[in-house]
N, C-alpha and C positions, 0 to 999 in steps of 0.2 A: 773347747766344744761347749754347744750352749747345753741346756738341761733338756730343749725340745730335742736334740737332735740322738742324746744319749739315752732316753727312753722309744728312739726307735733301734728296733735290732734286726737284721739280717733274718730272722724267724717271722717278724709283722711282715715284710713285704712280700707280696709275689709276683713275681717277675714272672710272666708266661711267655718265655721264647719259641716262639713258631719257628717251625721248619719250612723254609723259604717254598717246596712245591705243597703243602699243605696251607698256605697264604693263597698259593696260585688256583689252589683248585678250589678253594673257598670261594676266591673270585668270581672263578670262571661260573661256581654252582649259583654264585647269585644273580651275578650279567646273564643267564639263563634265565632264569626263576625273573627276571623282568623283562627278558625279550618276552615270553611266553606271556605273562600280564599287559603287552603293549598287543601283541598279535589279540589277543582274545578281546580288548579291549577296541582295536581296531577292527575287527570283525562286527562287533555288536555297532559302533558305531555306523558301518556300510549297511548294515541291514533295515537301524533307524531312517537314514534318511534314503533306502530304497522303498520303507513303507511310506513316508511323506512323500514321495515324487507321485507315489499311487495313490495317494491320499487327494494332493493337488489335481492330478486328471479326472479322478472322481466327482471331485466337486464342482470343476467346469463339464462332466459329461449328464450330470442332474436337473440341472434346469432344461435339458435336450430331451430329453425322458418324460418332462414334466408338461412339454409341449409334444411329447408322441400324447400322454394321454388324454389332454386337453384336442389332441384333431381326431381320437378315435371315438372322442364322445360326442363330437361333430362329423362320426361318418355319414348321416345319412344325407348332410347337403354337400353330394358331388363334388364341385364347384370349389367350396370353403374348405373341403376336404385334403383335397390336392395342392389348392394353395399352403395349408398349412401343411402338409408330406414335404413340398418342395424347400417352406422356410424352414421346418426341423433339420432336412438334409445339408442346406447352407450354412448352418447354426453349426452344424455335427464337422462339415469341411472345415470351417473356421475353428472351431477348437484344435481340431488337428492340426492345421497350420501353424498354430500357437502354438505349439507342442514341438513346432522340429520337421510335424511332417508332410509334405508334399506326396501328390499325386502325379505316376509317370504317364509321362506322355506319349499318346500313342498315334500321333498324326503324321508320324513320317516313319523311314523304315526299321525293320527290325532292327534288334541291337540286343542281341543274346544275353547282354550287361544287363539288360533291364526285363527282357518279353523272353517269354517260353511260348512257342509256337506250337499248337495242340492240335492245328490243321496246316497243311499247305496243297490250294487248290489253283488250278487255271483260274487264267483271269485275265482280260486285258490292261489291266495296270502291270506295274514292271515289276521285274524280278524283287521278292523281299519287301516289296511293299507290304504294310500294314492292313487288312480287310478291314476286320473285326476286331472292336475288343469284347470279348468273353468275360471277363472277373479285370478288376483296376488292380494295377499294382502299385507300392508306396514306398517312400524313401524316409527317413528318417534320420537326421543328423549326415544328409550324402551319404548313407547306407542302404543298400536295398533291404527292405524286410520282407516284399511280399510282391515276385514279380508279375508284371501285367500277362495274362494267358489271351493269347491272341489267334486269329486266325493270317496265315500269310500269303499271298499270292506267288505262284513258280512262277507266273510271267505267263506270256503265249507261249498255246499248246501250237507246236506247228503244223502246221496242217501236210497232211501225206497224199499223194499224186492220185490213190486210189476213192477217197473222199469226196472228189469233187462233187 
């Protein structure tokens, strides 16, 4: 034996032998202890880029805003007035559209998928035709978020022998 090896003795080392389910539950305490660092860590990020997505709509719905107040300080010529209503509202469709979201259409018949029907009156148009639209509804990502409120036509009223 060499001289290093005789100045160590069984008293210098410590040997720390675990007991094999106290390795396992150490484990398990730490794979815990960073699931819970990954969830928390993955929450805070969903929230970050929920406020940038709000962030980004904002900033294209600003310059819309900034041309409401540039035609309401041109309300008094009629004319100039309307035309600018109109281009702010086309300005306002178009961002929307950028965004995902379409306008439902309401030139053909009902379709419960999309229209909430708040009136059904006689009419000479046919059963479940479309009347009126009352409020637009909109889709977003081919999801509905906000259905169109319509008026619908029952069809013809039939007429009874005693009416004539």
């Amino acid at each position: 034996m060499t001289k290093e090896n005789e100045e160590i003795s069984s008293d210098d080392v410590n040997i720390e032998i675990k007991d094999p389910l106290t390795e396992v539950t150490e484990l398990l305490q730490r794979t815990q202890a960073n699931f819970e660092n990954y969830r928390k860590q993955t929450e805070k990020r969903v929230e970050e880029i929920r406020k940038m997505a709000s962030k980004d709509v904002i900033l294209q719905v600003l310059p819309v805003l900034d041309n409401f107040e540039l035609a309401l300080k041109n309300s008094e010529k009629n004319e100039e007035f309307m035309k600018g209503i109109e281009l702010i509202y086309s300005q306002l469709v178009s961002v929307l559209e950028n965004n995902g979201v379409k306008i439902i259409n309401t030139d053909k018949n009902f379709d419960p998928f999309y229209h909430e029907a708040l009136m059904k009156v006689d009419s000479d148009l046919s059963e479940n035709k479309i009347i009126e639209e009352f409020q637009k509804g909109y889709i977003l990502n081919d999801k509905v978020i906000r259905h169109s409120k319509v008026k619908v036509s029952s069809g013809k009223k039939p007429k009874c022998k005693e009416c004539k």
